[in-house]
C-alpha positions in Angstrom: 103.9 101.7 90.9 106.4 104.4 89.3 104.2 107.5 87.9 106.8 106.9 84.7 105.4 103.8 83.8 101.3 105.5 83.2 103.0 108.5 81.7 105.1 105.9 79.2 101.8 104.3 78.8 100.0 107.5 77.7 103.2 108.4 75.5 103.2 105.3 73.3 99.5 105.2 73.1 99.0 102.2 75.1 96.0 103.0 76.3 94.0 99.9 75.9 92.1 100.7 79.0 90.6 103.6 77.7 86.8 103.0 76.1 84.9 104.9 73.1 82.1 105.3 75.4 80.4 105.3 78.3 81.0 102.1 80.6 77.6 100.3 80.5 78.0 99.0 84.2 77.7 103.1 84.9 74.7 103.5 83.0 73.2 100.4 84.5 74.0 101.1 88.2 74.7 104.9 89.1 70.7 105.7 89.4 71.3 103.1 92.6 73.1 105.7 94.4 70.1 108.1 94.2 72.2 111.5 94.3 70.7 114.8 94.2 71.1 116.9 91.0 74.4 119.2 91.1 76.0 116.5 93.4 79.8 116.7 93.1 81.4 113.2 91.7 84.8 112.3 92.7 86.4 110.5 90.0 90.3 109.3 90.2 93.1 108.2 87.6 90.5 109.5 85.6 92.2 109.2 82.0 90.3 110.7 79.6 87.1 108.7 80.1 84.1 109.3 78.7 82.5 108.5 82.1 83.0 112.0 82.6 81.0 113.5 80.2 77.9 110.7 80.8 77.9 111.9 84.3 78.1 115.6 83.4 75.2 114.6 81.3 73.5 113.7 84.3 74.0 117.2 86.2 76.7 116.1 88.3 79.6 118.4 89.2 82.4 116.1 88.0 85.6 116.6 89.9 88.3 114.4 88.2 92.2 113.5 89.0 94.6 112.3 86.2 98.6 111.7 86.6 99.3 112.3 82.7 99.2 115.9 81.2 99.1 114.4 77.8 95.8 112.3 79.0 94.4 115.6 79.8 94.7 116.9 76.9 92.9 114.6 75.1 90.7 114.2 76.7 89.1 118.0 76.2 90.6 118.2 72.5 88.6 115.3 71.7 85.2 116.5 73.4 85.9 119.8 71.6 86.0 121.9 75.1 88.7 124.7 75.8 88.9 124.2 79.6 90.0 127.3 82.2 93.1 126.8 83.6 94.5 127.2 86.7 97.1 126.2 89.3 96.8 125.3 92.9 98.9 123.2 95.5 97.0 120.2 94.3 98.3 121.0 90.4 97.0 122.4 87.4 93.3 122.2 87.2 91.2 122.5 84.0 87.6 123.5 84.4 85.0 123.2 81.5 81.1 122.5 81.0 80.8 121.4 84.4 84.0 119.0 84.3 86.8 120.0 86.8 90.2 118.0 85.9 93.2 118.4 88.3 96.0 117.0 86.7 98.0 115.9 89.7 98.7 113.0 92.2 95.7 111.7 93.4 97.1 111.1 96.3 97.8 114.3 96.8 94.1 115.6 97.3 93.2 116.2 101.1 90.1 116.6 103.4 89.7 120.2 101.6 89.5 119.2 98.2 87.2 116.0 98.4 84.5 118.1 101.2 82.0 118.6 99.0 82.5 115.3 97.2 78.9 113.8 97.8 80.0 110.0 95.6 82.8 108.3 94.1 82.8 106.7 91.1 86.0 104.0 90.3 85.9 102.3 87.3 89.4 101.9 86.5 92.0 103.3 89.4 91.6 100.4 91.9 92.6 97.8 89.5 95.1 99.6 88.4 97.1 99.3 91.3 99.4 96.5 93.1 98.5 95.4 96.3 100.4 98.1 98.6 99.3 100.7 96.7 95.6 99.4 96.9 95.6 99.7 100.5 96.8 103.3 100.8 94.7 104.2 97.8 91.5 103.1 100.1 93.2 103.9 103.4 94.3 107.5 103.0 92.7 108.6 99.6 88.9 107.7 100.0 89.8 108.2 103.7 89.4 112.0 103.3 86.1 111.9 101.5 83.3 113.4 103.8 80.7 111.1 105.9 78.0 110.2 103.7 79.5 109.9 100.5 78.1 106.9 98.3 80.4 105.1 95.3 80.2 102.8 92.7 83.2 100.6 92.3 84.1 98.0 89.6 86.5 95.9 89.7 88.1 92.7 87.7 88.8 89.1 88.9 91.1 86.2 87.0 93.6 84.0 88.0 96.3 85.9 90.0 98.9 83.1 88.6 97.7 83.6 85.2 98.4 87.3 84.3 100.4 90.2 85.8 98.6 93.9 85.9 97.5 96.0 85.4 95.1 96.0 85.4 95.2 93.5 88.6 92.6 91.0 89.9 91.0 92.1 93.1 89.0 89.6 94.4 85.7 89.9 96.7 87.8 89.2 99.6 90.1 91.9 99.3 87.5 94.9 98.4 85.8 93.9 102.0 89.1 93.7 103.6 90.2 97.2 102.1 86.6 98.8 102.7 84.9 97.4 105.0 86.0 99.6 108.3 84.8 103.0 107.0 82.4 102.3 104.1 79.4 99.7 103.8 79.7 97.4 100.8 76.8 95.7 98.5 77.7 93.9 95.5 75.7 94.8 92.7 76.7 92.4 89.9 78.8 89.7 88.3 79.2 88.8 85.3 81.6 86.8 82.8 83.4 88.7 79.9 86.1 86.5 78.9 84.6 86.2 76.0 84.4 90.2 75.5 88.1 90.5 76.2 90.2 88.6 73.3 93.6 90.6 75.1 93.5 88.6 78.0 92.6 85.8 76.7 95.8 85.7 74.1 97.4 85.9 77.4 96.2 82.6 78.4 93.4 83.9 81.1 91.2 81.4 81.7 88.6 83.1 83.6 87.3 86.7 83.9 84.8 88.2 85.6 83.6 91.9 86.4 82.3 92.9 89.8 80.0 96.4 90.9 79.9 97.3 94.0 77.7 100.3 95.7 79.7 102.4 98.2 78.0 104.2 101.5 80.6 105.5 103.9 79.7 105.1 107.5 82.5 106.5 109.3 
């Protein structure tokens, strides 16, 4: 997918993705991974979620990845933080009250930046990607996070004939198929929130579900 069309997104304000709070399917399921206190959280196509601050809350180190400048922005205007700024091959990184955003490519980010990543928290980059780009998101990107690392994943499922993404449908199948050479999958949840989601069903969706899945990479 063209980096144009998220920063058009942002510019317009069609953000529709973006929450006024913390997902509840984080609050539910992160104690699962049991991480140490100061553990470093990976979070891409961050946007300016307030995911971030929740798990900040929690006394991670939160290192985040967002395309959109303007997303950035926002994001610490509206938490009332004046970030530290500074540039590096991986872009222009703002650093405040324990959250580090890099606005950048994501897939940009090597072995070096993600070392001391101990989890991975996805929420909303997965689904926001078509198929090809899904497979070298999971293939390359979470590739170069270090042995050990645990996740949290959440995903969406309707009718692939009855809606184009973003965000896309990725079904069961496809998250084993993607992850299942380098990372162990459990499914955690799923549950029905058509009914939560008037947008999609305007757009004739006639089923939607939410998935979590816990992450443990084994290779």
């Amino acid at each position: 997918m063209d980096p144009d069309f998220w920063q058009q997104r942002w510019r317009e304000g069609r953000i529709g993705f973006h929450q006024d709070k913390p997902m509840p399917l984080l609050l539910k399921h992160w104690p699962t991974l049991a991480l140490p206190a100061g553990s470093r959280v990976f979070v891409p196509l961050a946007g300016k979620s307030l995911d971030l601050v929740w798990l900040a809350a929690q006394g991670h180190r939160v290192l985040a990845v967002e395309l959109s400048p303007l997303a950035v922005a926002q994001f610490f205007a509206e938490q009332g933080l004046t970030p530290q700024v500074h540039d590096s091959r991986y872009g222009r990184h703002h650093v405040a009250d324990g959250i580090e955003v890099i606005c950048g490519d994501a897939f940009g980010l090597d072995a070096e930046a993600l070392a001391d990543c101990a989890a991975v928290y996805d929420r909303a980059a997965l689904i926001a990607l078509p198929p090809p780009l899904r497979r070298r998101y999971v293939r390359e990107l979470h590739a170069r996070l270090p042995a050990g690392c645990r996740g949290l994943l959440i995903t969406l499922e309707y009718p692939p004939q009855e809606k184009q993404g973003p965000p896309f449908t990725v079904p069961e199948a496809e998250v084993r198929e993607l992850y299942g050479r380098d990372w162990e999958v459990t499914t955690l949840e799923r549950r029905d929130i058509l009914a939560q989601q008037p947008g999609f069903v305007a757009e004739g969706v006639s089923a939607l579900e939410t998935v979590v899945y816990r992450l443990q990479r084994t290779a």
